[in-house]
C-alpha positions in Angstrom: 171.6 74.2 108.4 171.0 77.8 108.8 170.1 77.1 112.4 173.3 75.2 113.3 175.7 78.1 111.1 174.1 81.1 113.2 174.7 78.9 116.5 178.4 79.1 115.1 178.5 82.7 114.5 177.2 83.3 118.1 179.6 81.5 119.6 182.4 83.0 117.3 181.3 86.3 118.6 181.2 85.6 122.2 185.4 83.9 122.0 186.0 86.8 119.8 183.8 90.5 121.6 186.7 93.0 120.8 186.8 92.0 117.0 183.1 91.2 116.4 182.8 94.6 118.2 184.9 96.5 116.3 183.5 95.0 112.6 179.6 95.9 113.9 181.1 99.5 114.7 182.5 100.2 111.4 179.3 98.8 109.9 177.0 100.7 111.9 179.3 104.0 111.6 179.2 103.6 107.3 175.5 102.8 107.3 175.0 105.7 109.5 176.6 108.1 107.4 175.1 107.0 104.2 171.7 106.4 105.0 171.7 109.4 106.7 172.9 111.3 103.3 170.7 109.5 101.5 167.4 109.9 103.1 168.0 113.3 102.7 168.6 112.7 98.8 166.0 110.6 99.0 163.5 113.2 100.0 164.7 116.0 97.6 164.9 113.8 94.9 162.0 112.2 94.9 158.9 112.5 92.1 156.6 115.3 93.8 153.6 114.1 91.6 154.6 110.4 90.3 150.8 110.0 89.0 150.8 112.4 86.0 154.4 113.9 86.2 155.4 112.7 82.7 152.3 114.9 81.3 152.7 118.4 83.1 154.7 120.3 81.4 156.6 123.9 81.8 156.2 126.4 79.2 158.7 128.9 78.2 159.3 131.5 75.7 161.5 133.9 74.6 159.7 137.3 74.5 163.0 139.7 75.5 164.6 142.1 73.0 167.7 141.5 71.1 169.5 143.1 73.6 172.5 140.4 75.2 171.3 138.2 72.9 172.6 135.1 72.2 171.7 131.8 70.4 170.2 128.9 71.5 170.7 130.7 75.1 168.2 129.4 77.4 165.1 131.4 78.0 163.7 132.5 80.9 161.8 130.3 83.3 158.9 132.6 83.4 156.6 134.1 80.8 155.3 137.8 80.3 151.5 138.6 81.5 150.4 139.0 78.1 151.6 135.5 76.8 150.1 134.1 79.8 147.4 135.4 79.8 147.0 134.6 75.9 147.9 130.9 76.2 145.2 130.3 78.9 142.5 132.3 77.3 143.6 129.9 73.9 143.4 126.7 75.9 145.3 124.6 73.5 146.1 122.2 76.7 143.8 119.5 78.1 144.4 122.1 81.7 146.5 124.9 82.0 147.1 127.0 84.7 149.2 130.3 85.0 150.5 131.6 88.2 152.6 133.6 90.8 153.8 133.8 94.2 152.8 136.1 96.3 152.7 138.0 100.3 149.6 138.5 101.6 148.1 139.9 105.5 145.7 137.6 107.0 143.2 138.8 109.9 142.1 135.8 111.6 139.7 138.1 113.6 139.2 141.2 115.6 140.8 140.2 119.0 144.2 138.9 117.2 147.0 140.5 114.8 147.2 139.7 111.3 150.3 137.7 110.5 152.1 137.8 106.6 151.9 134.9 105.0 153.0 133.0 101.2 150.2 133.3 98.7 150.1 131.7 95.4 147.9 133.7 92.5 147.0 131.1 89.8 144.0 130.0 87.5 141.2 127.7 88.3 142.7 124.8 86.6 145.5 124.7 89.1 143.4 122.3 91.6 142.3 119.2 89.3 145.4 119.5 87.0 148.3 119.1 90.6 146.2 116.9 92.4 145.3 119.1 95.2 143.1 117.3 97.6 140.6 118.9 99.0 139.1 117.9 102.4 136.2 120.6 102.5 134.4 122.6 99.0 136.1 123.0 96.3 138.0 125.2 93.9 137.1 128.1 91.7 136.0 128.0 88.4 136.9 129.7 85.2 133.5 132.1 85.4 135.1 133.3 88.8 138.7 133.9 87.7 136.3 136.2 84.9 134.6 137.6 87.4 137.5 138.6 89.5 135.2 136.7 92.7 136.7 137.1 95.6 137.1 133.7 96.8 139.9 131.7 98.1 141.1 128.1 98.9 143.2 127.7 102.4 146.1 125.3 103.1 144.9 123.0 106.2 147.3 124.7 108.6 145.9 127.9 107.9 142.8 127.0 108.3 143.5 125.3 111.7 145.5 128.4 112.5 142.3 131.0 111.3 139.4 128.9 111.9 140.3 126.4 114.5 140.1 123.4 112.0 136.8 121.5 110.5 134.9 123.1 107.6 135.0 126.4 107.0 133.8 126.9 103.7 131.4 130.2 103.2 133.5 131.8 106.5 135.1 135.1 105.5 138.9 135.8 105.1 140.5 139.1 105.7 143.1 139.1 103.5 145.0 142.7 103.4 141.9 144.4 104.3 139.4 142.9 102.2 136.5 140.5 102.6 137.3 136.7 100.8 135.1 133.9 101.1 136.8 130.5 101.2 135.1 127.9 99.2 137.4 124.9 99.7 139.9 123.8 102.1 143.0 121.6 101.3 143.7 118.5 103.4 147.4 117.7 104.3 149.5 118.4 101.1 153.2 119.0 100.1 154.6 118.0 97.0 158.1 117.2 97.4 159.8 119.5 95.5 157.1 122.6 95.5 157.6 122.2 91.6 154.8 124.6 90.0 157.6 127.7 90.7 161.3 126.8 91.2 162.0 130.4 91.3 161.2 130.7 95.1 162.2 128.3 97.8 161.8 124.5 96.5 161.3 122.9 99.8 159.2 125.6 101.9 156.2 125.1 103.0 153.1 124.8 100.8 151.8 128.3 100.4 148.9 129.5 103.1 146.2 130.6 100.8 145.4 130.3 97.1 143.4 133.4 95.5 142.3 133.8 91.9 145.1 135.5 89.5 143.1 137.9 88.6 141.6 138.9 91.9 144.8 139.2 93.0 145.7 141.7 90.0 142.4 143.9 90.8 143.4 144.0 94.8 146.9 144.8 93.7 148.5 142.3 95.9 151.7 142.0 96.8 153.6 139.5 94.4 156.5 137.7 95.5 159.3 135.6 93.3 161.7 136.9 90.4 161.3 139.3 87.5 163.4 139.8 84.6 162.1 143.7 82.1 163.6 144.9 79.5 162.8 148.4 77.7 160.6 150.5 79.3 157.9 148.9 81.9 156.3 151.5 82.3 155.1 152.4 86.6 153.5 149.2 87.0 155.9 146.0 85.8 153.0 143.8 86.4 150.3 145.6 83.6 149.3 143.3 81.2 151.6 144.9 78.4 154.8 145.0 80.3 157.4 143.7 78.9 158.5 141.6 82.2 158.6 137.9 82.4 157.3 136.9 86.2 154.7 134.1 85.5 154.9 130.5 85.7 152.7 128.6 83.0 151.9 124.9 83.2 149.5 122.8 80.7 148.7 119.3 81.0 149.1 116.9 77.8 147.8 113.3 77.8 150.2 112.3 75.3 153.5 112.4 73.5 151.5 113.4 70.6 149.7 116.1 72.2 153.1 117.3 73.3 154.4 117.5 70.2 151.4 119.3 68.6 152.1 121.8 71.8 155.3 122.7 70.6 154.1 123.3 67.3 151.8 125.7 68.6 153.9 127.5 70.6 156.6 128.1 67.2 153.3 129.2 65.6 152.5 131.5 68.4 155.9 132.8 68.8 155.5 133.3 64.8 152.5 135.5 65.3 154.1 137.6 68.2 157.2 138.3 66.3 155.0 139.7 63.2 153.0 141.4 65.2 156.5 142.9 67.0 156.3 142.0 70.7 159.0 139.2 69.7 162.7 140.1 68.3 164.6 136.8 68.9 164.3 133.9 66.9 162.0 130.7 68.4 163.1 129.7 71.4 160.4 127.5 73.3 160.9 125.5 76.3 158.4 122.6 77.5 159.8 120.4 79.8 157.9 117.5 81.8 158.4 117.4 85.8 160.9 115.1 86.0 162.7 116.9 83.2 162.7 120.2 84.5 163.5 119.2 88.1 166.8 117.5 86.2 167.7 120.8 84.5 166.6 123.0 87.4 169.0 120.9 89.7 166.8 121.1 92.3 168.7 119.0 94.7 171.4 121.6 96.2 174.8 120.6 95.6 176.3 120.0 98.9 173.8 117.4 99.2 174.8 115.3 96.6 178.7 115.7 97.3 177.5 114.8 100.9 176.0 111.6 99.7 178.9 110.8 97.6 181.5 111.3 100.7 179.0 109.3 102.7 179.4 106.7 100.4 183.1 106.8 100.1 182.9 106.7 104.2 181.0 103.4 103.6 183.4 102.0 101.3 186.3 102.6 103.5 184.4 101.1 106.1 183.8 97.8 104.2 187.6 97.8 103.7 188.3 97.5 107.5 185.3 94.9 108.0 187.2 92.8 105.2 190.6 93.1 107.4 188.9 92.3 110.3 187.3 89.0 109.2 190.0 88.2 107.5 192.0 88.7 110.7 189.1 86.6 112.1 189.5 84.0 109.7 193.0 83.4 110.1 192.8 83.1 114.1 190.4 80.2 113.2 192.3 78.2 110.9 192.6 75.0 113.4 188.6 74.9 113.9 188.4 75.0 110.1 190.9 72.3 109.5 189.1 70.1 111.9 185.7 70.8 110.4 186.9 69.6 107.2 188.3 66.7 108.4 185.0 65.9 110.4 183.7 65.7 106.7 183.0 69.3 106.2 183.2 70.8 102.8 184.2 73.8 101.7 180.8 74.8 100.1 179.4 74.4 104.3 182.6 76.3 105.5 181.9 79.2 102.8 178.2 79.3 103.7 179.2 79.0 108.0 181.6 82.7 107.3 178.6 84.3 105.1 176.0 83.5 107.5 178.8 85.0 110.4 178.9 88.3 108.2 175.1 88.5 107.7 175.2 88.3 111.2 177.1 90.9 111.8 175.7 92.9 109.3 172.4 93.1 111.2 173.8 93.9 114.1 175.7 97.0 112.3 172.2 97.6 110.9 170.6 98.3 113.7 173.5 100.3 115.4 173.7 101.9 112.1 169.9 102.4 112.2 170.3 104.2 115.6 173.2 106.6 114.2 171.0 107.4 111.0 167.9 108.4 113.1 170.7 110.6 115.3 171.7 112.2 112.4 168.4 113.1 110.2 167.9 114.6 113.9 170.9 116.8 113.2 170.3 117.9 109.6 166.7 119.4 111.2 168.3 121.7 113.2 169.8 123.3 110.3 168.1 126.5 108.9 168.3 124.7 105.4 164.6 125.0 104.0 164.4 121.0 103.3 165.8 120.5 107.1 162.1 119.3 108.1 162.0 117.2 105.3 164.5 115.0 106.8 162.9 112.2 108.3 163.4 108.3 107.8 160.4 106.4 106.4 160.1 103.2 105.3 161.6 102.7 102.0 164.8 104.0 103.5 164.0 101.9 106.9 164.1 98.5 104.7 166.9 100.2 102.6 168.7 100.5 106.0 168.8 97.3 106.7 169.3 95.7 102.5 172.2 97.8 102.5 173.7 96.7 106.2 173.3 93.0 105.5 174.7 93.3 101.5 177.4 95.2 102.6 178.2 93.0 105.2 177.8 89.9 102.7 180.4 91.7 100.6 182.7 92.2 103.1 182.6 88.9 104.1 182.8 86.7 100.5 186.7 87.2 100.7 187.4 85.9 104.0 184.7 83.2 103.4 186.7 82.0 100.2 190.3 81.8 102.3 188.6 80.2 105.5 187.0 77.1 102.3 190.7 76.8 100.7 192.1 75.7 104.4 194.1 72.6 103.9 193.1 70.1 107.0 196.1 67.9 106.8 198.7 71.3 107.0 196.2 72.4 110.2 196.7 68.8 111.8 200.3 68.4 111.6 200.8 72.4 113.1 199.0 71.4 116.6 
């Protein structure tokens, strides 16, 4: 029967090509719109490490003075060198890593400039416990974060950029004058948001080259990302005694349990500071899964979500017309109906005929609205947003193109299918 109802809707469309035109353009123009507001929320929204995102977790403590102090405020996002430094030499976590941004000068070699590039200054746990796949070597290890080795790990487009691509492990780096040796190189990678530091740029690139915290400390390169001192730091804000919070400090915990004892060690360890007298304030601990902090971070910017929701009122307003329009439709045809049912239609065949005609025409707006969506992701990535790039369609939101066209559509239509199945044939036979 479906056969013979969509042989109906084609020839409805072809007596009727101004209407059925005008219902697949306001389709297509509110599934444009929204899909194209909601790939992007799609994208920023997304879980950047779905796998193990529920046990990474965000520490934060409250290590400022009493100064502006007030309760139950929320502390700052990063941690002072000294606790970080503390809670990874304690290793309470099954991994933890601490890190920090950071602008480094790379010398691919001696016939070409060096270019300035985004560093990231962490701890050798940082590869297993995010994931990072590596396509060549491997990461360093505790011993050579001791050691202060002079190693590195390279992003793939740097090392296509330096080297040329293929495996360069055991080649030497120039990074701001001095001699690295790159033991592993990372294959394509980009967790969607860059979570491990939401005080920089969410949605940048990932960062060129990864070099052992405190490597980076002895070289005294540049760091990069925000600081927050109180009292006197001293001529060097990054020392290990200054009181300045500029470190982000992530563990891994298996368990609910094991995040529970966490906590508890980190009110025990904010116990100890405060009698030894680094800490003034009362406890004040943070630890916040992915998903949780990416929630209270707000990653996704604003204007993208009122974006999505105008999108969505633009594709409500356009259901409203395609409901006017086949009801418009519907009425034109009351004679055909009227004879249908005499013929021995019922009204169960005559509701299913009008749905098939508006799942029809939902595919058509589908694909017109497919066309408009793909037009305007193409927009959005000539912005200079930093998640521009990140706008592209893929296929969750190429099915979710076409779900939504064809429910929509379905929608639209169940009001005008209902009048067209409560058409009287006698009344239609006695007005021709």
């Amino acid at each position: 029967m479906f056969g013979y109802y969509l042989q109906l809707a084609l020839r409805s469309f072809r007596n009727s090509k101004v209407l059925t035109g005008l219902m697949v353009l306001a389709i297509a123009l509110g599934i444009g719109a929204s899909m194209t507001t909601l790939t992007v929320f799609h994208v920023l929204s997304g879980d950047p490490i779905p796998d193990k995102s529920d046990r990474l977790f965000a520490v934060q403590l409250d290590a400022a003075s009493m100064d502006g102090y007030v309760a139950g405020e929320e502390p700052d996002t990063n941690i002072t060198r000294f606790d970080a430094e503390t809670l990874l030499r304690e290793a309470r976590g099954t991994r933890q890593a601490m890190m920090s941004g950071g602008f480094v000068a790379i010398a691919p070699d001696g016939t070409r400039e060096p270019f300035f590039t985004d560093a990231r200054y962490t701890s050798a746990d940082f590869f297993p416990m995010f994931d990072a796949p590596l396509a060549y070597g491997r990461g360093w290890t505790a011993e050579d974060d001791a050691s202060r080795a002079r190693v590195a790990v390279i992003s793939a487009d740097t090392n296509q950029k330096v080297f040329g691509g293929g495996d360069s492990t055991g080649k030497t780096l120039r990074i701001n004058g001095a001699d690295f040796r790159v033991i592993g190189v990372l294959d394509a990678w980009l967790p969607t948001p860059r979570f491990w530091d939401l005080t920089l740029q969410s949605f940048n690139e990932l960062e060129s080259v990864f070099i052992p915290f405190s490597t980076a400390i002895e070289q005294k390169l540049s760091r990069m990302g925000s600081m927050s001192c109180w009292g006197d730091s001293g001529t060097d804000p990054n020392a290990l005694n200054a009181p300045c919070t500029w470190l982000q400090y992530w563990v891994e915990l298996p368990s609910p349990t094991d995040a529970q004892a966490y906590r508890d060690y980190l009110n025990s360890y904010s116990d100890q500071q405060r009698a030894a007298g680094r800490f003034e304030r009362p406890n004040n601990i943070r630890l916040r899964d992915v998903p949780t902090l990416l929630d209270h971070k707000q990653v996704v910017p604003s204007d993208v979500r009122l974006q999505l929701w105008l999108a969505i009122g633009f594709l409500l307003v356009c259901l409203v017309n395609t409901v006017g329009l086949l009801l418009a439709k519907s009425l034109r045809r009351a004679a055909e109906i009227g004879v249908r049912r005499a013929l021995g239609a019922s009204r169960r065949a005559i509701f299913a005929q009008f749905l098939v005609e508006a799942g029809a025409i939902g595919v058509a707006g589908g694909i017109a609205g497919l066309g408009l969506a793909l037009l305007g992701l193409w927009a959005v990535r000539q912005n200079p947003s930093s998640y521009a790039a990140l706008a592209k369609l893929d296929v969750t939101m190429l099915v979710t193109t076409f779900a939504l066209s064809i429910v929509a559509s379905l929608l639209a239509g169940l009001l005008p299918a209902w009048r067209a199945m409560q058409v009287t044939p006698a009344i239609q036979l006695k007005s021709q």
